[in-house]
C-alpha positions as CSV (number, residue, x, y, z in Angstrom):
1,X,6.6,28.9,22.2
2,X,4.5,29.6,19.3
3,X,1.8,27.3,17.9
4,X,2.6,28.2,14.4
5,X,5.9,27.2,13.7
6,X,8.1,28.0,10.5
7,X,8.7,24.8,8.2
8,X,11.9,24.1,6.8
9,X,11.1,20.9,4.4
10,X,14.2,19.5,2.8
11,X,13.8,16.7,0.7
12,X,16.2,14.7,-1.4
13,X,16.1,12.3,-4.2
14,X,16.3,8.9,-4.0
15,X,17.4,8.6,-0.3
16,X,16.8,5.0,1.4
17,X,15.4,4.7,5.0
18,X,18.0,1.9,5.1
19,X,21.1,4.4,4.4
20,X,20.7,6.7,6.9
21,X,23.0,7.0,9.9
22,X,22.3,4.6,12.7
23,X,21.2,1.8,11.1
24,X,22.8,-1.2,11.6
25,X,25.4,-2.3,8.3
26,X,24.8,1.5,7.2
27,X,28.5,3.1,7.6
28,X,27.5,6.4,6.0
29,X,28.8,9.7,7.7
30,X,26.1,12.4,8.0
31,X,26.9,13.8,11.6
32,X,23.9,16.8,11.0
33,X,21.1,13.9,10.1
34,X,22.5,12.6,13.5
35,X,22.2,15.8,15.0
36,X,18.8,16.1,13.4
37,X,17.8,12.8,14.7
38,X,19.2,14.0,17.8
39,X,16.7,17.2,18.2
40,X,13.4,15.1,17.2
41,X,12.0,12.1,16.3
42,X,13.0,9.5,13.4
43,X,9.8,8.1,12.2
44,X,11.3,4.8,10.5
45,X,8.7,3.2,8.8
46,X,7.8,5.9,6.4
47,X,7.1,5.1,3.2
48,X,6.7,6.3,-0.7
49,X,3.5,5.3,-1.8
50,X,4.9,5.6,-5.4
51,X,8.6,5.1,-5.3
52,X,8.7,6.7,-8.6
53,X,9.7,10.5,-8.2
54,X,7.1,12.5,-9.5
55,X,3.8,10.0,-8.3
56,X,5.5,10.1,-5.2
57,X,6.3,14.4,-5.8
58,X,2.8,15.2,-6.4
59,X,1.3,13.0,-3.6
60,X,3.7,14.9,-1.3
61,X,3.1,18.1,-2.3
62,X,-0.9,17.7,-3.0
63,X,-2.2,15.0,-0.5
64,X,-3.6,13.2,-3.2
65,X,-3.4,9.4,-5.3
66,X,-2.1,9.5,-8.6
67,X,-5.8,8.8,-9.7
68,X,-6.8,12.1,-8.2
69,X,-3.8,14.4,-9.9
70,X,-2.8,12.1,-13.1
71,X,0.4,12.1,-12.2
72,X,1.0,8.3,-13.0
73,X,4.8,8.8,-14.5
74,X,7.6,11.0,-15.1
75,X,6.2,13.2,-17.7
76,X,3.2,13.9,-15.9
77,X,2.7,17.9,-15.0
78,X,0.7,18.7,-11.3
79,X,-2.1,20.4,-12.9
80,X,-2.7,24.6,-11.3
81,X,-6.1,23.6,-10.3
82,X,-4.6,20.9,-7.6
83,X,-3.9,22.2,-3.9
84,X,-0.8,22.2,-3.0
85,X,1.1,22.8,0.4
86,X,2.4,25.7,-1.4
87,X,-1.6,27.2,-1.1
88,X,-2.5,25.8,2.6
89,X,0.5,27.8,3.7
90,X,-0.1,30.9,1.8
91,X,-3.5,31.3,3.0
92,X,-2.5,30.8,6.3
93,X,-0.3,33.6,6.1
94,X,3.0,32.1,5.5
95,X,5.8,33.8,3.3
96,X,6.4,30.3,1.0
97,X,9.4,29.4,-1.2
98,X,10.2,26.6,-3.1
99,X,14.0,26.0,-4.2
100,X,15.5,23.3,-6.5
101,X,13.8,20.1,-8.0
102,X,10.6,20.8,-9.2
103,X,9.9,17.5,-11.2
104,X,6.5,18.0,-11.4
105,X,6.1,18.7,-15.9
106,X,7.8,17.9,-18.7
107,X,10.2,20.3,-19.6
108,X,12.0,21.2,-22.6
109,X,13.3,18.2,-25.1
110,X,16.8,19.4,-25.2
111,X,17.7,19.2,-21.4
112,X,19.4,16.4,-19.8
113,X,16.7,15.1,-17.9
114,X,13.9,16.4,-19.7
115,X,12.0,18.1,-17.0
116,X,11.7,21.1,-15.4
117,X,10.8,23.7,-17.1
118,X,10.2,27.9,-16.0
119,X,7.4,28.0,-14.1
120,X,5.8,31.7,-14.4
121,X,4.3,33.9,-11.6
122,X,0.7,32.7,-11.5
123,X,-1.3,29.5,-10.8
124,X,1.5,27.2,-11.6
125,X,3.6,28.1,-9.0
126,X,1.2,26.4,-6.4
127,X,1.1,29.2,-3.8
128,X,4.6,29.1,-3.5
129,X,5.2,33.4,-3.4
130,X,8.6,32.7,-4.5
131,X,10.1,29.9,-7.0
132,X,13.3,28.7,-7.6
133,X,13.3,26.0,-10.5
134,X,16.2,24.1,-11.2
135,X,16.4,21.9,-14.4
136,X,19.4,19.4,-15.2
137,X,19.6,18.4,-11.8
138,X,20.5,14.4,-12.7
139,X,23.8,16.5,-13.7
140,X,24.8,17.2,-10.0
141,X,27.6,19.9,-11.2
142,X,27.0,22.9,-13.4
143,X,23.1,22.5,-13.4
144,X,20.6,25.1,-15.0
145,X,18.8,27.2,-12.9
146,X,15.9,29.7,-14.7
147,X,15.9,33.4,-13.5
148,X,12.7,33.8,-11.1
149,X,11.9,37.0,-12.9
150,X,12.8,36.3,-16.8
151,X,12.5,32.7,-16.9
152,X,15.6,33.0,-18.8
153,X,18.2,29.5,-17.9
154,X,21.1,30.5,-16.3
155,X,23.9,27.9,-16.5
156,X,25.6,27.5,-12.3
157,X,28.8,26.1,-11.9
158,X,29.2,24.3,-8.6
159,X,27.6,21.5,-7.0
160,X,23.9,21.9,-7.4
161,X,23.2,20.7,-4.0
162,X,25.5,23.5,-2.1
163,X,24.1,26.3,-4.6
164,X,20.6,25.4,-4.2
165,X,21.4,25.8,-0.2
166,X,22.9,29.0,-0.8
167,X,19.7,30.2,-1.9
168,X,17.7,28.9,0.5
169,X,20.2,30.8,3.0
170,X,19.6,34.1,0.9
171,X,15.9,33.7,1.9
172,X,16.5,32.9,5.6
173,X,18.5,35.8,5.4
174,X,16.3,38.4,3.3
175,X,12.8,37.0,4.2
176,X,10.2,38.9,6.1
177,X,10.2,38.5,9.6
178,X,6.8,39.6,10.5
179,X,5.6,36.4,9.0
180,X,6.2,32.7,10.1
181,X,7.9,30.8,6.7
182,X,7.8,27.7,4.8
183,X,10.9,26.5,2.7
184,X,10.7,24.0,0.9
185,X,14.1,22.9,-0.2
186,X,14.3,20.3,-3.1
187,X,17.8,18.7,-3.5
188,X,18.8,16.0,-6.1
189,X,21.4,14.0,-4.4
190,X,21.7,11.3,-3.8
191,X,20.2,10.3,-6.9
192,X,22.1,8.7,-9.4
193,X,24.5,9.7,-11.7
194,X,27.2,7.7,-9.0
195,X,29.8,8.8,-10.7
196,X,30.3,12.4,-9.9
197,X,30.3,12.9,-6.1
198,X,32.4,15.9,-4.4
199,X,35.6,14.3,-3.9
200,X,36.2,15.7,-0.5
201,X,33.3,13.5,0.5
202,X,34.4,10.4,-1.4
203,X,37.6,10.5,0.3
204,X,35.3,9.1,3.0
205,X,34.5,6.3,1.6
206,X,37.6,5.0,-0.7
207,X,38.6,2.1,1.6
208,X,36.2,-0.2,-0.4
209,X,35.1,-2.3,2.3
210,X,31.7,-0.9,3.1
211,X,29.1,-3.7,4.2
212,X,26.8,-4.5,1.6
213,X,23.2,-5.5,2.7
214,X,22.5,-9.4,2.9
215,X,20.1,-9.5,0.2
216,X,22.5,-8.1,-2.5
217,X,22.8,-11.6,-4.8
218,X,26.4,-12.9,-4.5
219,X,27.0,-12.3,-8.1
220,X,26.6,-8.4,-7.7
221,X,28.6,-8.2,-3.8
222,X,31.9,-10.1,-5.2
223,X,32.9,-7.3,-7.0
224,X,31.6,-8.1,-10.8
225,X,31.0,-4.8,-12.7
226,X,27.9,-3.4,-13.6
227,X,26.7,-1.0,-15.7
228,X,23.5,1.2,-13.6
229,X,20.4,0.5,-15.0
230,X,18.1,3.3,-16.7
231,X,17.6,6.5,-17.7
232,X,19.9,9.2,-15.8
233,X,22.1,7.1,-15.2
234,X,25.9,6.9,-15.2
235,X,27.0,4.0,-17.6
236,X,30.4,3.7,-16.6
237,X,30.9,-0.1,-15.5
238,X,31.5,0.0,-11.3
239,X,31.8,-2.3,-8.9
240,X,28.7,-2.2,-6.0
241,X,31.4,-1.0,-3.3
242,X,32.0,1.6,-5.5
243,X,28.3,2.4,-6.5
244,X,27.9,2.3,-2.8
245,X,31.0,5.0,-2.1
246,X,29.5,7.2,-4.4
247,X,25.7,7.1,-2.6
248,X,27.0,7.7,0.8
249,X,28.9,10.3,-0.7
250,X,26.3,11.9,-2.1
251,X,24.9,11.4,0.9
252,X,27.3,13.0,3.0
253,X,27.5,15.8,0.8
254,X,23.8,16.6,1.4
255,X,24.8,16.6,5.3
256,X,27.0,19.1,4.9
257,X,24.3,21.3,3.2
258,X,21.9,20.7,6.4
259,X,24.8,21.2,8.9
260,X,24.8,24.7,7.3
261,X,20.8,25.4,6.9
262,X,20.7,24.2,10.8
263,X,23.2,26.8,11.9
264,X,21.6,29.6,9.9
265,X,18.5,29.2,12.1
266,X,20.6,28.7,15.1
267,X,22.6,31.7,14.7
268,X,19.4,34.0,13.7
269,X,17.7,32.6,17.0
270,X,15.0,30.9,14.6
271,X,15.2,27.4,15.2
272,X,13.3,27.1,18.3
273,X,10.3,28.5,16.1
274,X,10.9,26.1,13.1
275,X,9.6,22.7,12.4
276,X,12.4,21.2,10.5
277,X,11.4,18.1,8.4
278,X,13.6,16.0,6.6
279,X,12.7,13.4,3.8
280,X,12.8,11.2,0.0
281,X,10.4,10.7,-2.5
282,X,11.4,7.0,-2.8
283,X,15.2,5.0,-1.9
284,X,17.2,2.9,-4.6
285,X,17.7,-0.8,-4.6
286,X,21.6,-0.7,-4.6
287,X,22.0,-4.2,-5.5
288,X,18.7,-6.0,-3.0
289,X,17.3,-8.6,-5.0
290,X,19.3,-8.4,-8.0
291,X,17.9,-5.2,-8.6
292,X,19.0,-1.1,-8.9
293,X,17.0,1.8,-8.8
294,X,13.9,1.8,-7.8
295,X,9.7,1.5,-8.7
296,X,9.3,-1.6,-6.7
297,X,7.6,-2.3,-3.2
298,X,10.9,-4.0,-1.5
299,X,12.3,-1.6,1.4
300,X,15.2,-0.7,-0.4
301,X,13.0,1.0,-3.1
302,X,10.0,2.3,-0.9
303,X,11.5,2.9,2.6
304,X,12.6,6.8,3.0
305,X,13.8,8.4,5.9
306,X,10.9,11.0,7.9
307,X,12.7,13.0,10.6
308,X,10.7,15.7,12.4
309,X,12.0,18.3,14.7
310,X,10.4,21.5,16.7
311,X,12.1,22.1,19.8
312,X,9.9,21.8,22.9
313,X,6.7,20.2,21.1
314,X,8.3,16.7,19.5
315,X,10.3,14.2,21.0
316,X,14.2,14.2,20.9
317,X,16.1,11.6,20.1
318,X,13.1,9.2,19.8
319,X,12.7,6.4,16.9
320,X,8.7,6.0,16.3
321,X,7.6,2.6,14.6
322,X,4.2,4.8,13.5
323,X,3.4,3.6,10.1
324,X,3.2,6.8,7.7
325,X,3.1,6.9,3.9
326,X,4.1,10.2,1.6
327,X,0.5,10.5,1.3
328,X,-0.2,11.3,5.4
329,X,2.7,14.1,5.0
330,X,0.7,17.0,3.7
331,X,-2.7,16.5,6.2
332,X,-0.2,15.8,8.9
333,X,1.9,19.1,8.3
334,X,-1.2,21.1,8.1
335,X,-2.4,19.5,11.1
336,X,0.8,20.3,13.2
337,X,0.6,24.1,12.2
338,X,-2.9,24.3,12.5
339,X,-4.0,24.8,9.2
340,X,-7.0,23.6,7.7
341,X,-6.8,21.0,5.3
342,X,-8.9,20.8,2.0
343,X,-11.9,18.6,1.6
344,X,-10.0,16.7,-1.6
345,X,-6.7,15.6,0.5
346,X,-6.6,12.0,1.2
347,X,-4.0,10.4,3.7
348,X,-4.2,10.9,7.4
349,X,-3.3,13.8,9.5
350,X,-0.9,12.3,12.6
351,X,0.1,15.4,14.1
352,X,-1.8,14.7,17.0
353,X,-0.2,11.0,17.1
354,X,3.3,13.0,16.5
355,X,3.1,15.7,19.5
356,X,1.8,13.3,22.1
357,X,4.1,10.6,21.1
358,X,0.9,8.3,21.3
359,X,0.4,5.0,18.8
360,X,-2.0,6.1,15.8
361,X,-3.6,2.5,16.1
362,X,-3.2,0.0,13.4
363,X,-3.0,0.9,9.7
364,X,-1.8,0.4,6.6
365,X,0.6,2.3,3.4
366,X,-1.1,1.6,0.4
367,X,1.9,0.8,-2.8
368,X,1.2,1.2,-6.4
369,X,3.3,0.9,-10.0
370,X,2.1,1.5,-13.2
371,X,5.4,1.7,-14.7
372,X,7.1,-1.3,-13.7
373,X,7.1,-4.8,-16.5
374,X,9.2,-7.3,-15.5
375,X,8.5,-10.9,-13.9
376,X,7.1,-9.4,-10.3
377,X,6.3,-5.8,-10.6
378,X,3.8,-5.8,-14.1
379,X,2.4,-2.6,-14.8
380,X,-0.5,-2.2,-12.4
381,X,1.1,-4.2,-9.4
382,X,-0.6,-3.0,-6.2
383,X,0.0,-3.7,-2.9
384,X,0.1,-2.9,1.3
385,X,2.5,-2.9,4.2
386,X,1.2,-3.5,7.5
387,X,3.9,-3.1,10.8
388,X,4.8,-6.6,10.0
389,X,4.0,-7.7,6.4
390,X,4.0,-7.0,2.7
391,X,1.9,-8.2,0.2
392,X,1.5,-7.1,-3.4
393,X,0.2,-8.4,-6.3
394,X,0.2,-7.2,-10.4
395,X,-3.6,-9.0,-10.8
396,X,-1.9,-12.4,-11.8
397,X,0.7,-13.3,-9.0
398,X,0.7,-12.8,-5.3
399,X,3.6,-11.6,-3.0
400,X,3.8,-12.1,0.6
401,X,6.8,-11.5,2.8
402,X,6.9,-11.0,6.8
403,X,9.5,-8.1,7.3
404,X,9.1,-8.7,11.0
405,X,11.0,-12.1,11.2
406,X,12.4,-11.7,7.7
407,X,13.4,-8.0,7.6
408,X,15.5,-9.1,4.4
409,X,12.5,-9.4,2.4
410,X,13.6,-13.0,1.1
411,X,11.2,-15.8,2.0
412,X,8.2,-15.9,-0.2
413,X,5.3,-16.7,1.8
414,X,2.6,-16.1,-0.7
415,X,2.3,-19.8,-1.8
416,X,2.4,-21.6,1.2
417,X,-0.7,-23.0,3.3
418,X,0.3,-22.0,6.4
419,X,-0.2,-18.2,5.0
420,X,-3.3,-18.7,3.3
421,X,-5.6,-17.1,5.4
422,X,-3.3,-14.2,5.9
423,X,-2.8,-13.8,2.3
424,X,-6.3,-13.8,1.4
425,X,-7.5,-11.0,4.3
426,X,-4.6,-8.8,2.6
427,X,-5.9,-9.2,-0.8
428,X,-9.7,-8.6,0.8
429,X,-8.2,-5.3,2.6
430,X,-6.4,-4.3,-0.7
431,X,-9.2,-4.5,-2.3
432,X,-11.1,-2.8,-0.1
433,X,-9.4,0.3,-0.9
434,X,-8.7,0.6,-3.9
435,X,-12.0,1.4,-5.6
436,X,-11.7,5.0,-3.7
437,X,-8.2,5.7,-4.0
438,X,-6.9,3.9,-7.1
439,X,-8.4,3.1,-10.6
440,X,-7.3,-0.5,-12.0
441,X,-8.9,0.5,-14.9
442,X,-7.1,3.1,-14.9
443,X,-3.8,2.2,-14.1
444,X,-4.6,-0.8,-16.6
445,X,-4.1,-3.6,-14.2
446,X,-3.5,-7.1,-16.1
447,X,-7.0,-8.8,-16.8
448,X,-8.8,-5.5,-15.5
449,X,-12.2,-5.1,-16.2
């Protein structure tokens, strides 16, 4: 049993906590998360920092606030200088690759989605020794991929998610065995469009009687059309049941591609040695609260799934209530291959919390927005989740809900008495940290100053 495992990171896009299989009202089919699930330890109350893909990206991949990299929005670029996961595994000898969704810059004007651009050998590339950058990805079929060595785009027809695992395969297959390897697989389902998932995995899902979650507004679960809100997305008018099919299709789809990364390192007697870790950069509200998409604090949006498995060192088949955030990923993955971490990360390492299967102790995930302007989530709203509560605030209005004994997120508890006190030590602790980890200047939080 080595000490210094192989990584295989695979994250997706926009995957909720609350959609994965095994939780109660979720009927979606994904029989190799299960399996995952099944081999190590499901750490359920995960969550993005940032549900906003690349705030939440760059904390991933750096250890670091927004306030730290700059990366406050979409169009924001994870500056060379910033150390990346992609570095601590170089230097400690790891053959690194990255593969897929980059979303980390602007990329050219004329593509789809407007990011992801060529990324040349060099400082850019974050350590990783090899780079695979996909642009187009919000167009799940026939995607753009740049050549690694030209930088020239090369059109793929397929489903991005199964060709981006074919060359994560190819490097399973071709990489150099003398070193330990970490993969970094970046997949864009099951982000929206929802109207474009493989059909063999849509058959799945065609009865149209999937259970919708209890705080979905009636007006959105009776079957009313709706057009998806916001950029990337499809804007052909669906039910929810069917915006719902289409996710857990998406969904399933991904499955498939880990079913086959799993057997790979089965069959090449590797996955004994690898630490395989399976994640989202933030969920999508699907209908909760009268809302879809995501950038808000609710579970829906900010909950993501954290599964971690190395045979013989973590747990199988556990579920951990350990609270982590996006930002406790890259100190804890460094800390579970023993790697140092740099001086600048923030977060907190739990790999010893993970291998012992021990409580970390109380703490707290930290939520911010700078995007968001609508009647809760103002530009600037900040907030905390404890195990039990979540409060957040945009400078002018509080928010308080109690997802213990309301895990629907429903009762606003903010303005009544009985809460006061707990409101008010919240708002102390929130404010306790954000002078080190998050500018309200900055972030230009209403009445700032």
């Amino acid at each position: 049993m080595t000490d210094r495992p192989n990584v295989l990171f695979i994250l997706s896009d926009q995957h909720r906590q609350c959609s994965m299989p095994g939780v109660d009202g979720c009927e979606v089919v994904a029989p190799n998360l299960e399996k995952l699930q099944g081999a190590g330890t499901s750490y359920v109350n995960c969550f993005s920092n940032y549900p906003v893909c690349s705030p939440a990206r760059a904390m991933l991949l750096s250890g670091r606030w927004p306030s730290d990299t700059g990366v406050f929005n979409n169009l924001s670029e994870l500056e060379p200088s910033e150390t990346s996961l992609g570095h601590v595994f170089a230097r400690g000898g790891y053959q690194t690759s990255f593969i897929g969704k980059w979303h980390l810059h602007a990329g050219p004007p004329e593509t789809i989605d407007g990011n992801d651009r060529f990324i040349p050998a060099g400082p850019g590339r974050h350590g990783f020794e090899r780079m695979s950058v996909w642009t187009e990805t919000n167009r799940h079929w026939d995607s753009v991929r740049y050549d690694e060595r030209g930088g020239e785009p090369v059109r793929m027809r397929g489903y991005n998610a199964t060709l981006m695992t074919d060359e994560a395969l190819d490097f399973l297959r071709q990489r150099d065995r003398s070193k330990p390897f970490f993969l970094f697989l970046s997949l864009n389902p099951p982000h929206p469009p929802l109207d474009d998932a493989p059909p063999e995995f849509l058959k799945l899902y065609e009865s149209g009687a999937l259970s919708i979650r209890e705080n979905v507004p009636e007006a959105l679960s009776t079957g009313a059309q709706l057009v998806p809100a916001g950029a990337h997305c499809n804007h052909v008018r669906m039910t929810l049941q069917e915006q719902y099919g289409q996710y857990y299709a998406h969904i399933s789809a991904v499955d498939a591609e880990i079913g086959r990364l799993l057997a790979a390192l089965e069959t090449g007697d590797s996955l004994t040695e690898t630490l395989v870790v399976y994640s989202s950069d933030h969920g999508d509200m699907l209908g909760s609260h009268g809302r879809l998409r995501k950038g808000v604090f609710y579970q829906e949006s900010a909950q993501v799934p954290l599964v971690l498995s190395w045979p013989g060192r973590i747990a199988k088949g556990e579920e951990s209530e350990m609270l982590v955030g996006l930002i406790d990923i890259f100190p804890t993955l460094a800390g579970l291959c023993g790697l140092e971490v740099p001086d600048g990360a923030r977060g907190t390492d739990l790999s010893r919390g993970i291998l012992s299967g021990e409580s970390t102790g109380a703490r707290y995930v930290l939520h911010f927005n700078t995007l968001a302007d609508d009647s809760e989530f103002r530009k600037g709203s900040r907030g905390l989740r404890t195990e039990r509560h979540l409060y957040f605030t945009d400078g002018i209005e509080e928010h308080l809900f109690d997802s213990l004994n309301d895990p629907w997120e429903m009762r606003e508890l903010a303005a009544e008495e009985t809460y006061a006190d707990l409101r008010a030590m919240l708002a102390e602790c929130l404010g306790r940290a954000l002078p080190a980890e998050m500018s309200i200047r900055e972030a230009g939080w209403p009445g700032a100053h």
